[in-house]
N, C-alpha and C positions, 0 to 999 in steps of 0.2 A: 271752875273758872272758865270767860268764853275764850276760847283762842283766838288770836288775831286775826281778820281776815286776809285771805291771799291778795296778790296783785294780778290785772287782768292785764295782760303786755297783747297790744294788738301788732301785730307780725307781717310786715310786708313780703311779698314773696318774690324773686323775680318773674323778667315778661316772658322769658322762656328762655331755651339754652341753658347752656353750663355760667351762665356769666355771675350767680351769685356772687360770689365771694368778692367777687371786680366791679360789682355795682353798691353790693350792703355796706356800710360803716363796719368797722371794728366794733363799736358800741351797742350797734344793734344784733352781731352775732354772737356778743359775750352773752346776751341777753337769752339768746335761743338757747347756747352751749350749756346753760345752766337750769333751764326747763328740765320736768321730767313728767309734764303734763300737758296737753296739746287739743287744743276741740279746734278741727277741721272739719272741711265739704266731702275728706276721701283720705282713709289713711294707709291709703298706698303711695299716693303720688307726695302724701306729707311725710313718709317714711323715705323715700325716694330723693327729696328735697334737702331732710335733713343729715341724710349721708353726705351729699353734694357739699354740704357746707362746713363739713367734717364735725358734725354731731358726737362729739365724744364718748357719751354712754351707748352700752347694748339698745340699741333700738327693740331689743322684746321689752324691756323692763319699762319702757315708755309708754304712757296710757295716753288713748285716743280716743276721744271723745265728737261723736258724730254731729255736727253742725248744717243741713243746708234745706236748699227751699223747700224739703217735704220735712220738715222739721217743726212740730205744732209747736204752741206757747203754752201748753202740757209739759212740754219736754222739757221745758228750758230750768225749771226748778231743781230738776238732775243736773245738767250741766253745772248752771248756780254752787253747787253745793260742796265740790273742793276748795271754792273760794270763799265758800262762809265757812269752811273748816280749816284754814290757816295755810291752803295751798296758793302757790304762785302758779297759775295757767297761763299760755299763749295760742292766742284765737290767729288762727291763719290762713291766708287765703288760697285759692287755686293759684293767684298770677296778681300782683300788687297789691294793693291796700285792700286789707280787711274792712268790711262795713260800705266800702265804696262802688255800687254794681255788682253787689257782694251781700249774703246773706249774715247776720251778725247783729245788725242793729239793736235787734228787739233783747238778745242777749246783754250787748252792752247798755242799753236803757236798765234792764234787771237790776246788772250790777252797781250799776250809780243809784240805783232807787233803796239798794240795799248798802249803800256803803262801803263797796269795794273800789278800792282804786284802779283806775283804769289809765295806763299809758301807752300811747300812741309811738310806736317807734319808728324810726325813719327810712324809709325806703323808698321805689320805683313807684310811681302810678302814672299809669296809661294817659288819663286823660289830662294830666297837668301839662305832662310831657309832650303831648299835642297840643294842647293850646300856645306851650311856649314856642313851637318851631311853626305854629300856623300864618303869625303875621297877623291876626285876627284881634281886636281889645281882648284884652288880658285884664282891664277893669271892671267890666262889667259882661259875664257871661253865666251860664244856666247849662247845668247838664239834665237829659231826660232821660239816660238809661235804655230801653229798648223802648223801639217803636210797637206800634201793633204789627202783627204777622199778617190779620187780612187787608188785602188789598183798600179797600175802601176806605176804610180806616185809617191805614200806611200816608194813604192821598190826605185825607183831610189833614194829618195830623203833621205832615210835612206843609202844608200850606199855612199852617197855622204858625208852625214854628219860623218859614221866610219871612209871616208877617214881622214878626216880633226879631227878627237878625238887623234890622235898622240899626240899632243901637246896644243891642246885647247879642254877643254870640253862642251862638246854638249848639249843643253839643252831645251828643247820640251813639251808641253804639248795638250793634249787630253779630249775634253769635253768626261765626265765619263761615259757615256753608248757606247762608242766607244772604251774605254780601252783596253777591250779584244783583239779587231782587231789590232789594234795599237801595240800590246804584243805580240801577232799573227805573225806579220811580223813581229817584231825583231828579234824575235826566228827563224824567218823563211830563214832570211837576210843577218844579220851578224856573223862574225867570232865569235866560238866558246869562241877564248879568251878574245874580246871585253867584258869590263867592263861594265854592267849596272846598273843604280842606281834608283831604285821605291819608290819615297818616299809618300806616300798615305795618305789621313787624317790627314794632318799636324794640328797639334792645336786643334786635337779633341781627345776621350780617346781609339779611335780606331788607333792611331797615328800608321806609321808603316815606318821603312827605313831601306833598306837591298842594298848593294854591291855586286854584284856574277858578274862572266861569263856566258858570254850567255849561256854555255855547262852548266852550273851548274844550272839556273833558267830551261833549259828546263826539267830538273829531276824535280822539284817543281815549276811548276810554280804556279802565287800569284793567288786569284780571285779580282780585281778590279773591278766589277759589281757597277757601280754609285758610286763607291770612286775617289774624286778630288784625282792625283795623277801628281806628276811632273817624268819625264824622264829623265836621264842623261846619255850620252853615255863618255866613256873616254879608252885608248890606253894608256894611257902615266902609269908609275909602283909609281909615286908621286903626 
């Protein structure tokens, strides 16, 4: 007889700090405290996580399943495979929502292709959490994930995205020791009056989100040295 298939619970993680427990649902931690299967990007800092949030069982007896961007579509059939055999897995992230700037997707396409049910459980993400303290439309916006790293590139593709902030807001992030560069040519790029929004250390007591024009950050600009920070670009006066 075929066993049931399991359920794929996607697992938001906090933005950092101890603030789990003060940010997740009850609903969503019953959910983890009841896992005994886990595919992550790193299962140190996912062992480390699940202490935090007072993970019930022996963390040896927990199996951890390797997830991230050097991760072929080879691989993914192994992971798949506690779930076509009647296990309940939870995919989760380094820092918020699984699948979102986040490697996962191609996993969770598997499991819907194959039948498995997949629920999204409720948590932090970064870039919701900027857009709502940005001031920015909140109806109609685009996130792109990382820019390119060269230069040239960086330019066009910041130009590209001012064009289009008219009436949809732009939204981009940058692994944090690259910030500056990234800062660097906005200041460098765009129109003085284009709207920027840095929203830095979201969920931690270094929190920080500020609205200017480019003219007005280049007189202060921020230091973002290794602070997770989201970007928001916007044109539009609402």
């Amino acid at each position: 007889m075929q066993p049931d298939k399991g359920t794929l619970y996607l697992i938001p993680v906090s933005l950092g700090g101890d603030s789990a427990l003060s940010t997740l649902p009850p609903a969503t931690l019953e959910v983890v405290r009841n896992l005994r299967a886990f595919i992550v990007e790193n299962a140190k800092s996912a062992r480390h996580w699940l202490k935090a949030v007072g993970y019930p069982h022996p963390l040896q007896q927990a199996r951890f399943y390797l997830l991230d961007e050097h991760t072929r579509e080879d691989d993914l059939e192994a992971l798949l495979a506690p779930l076509l055999a009647g296990e309940d897995c939870g995919l989760m992230s380094e820092a918020g929502c699984p699948v979102v700037a986040d490697p996962g997707a191609a996993l969770v396409r598997r499991a819907l292709d194959a039948g498995v049910r997949v629920v999204p459980l409720v948590g932090p993400s970064s870039i919701l959490l900027a857009l709502m303290a940005s001031g920015m439309n909140g109806q109609r916006f685009a996130f792109h994930g990382y820019l390119p790293v060269d230069k040239v590139q960086r330019a066009t593709r910041l130009k590209a995205l001012e064009a289009q902030a008219g009436d949809v807001t732009q939204i981009f992030i940058e692994t944090p020791y690259r910030n500056a560069a990234l800062l660097q040519a906005l200041l460098e790029h765009c129109r003085g009056d284009t709207r920027l929004c840095i929203a830095a250390d979201l969920m931690l007591p270094t929190e920080s989100v500020a609205t200017r024009t480019i003219a007005e950050w280049k007189k202060r600009p921020p230091d973002l040295d290794r602070r997770p920070a989201v970007f928001l670009l916007s044109r539009a006066t609402t």
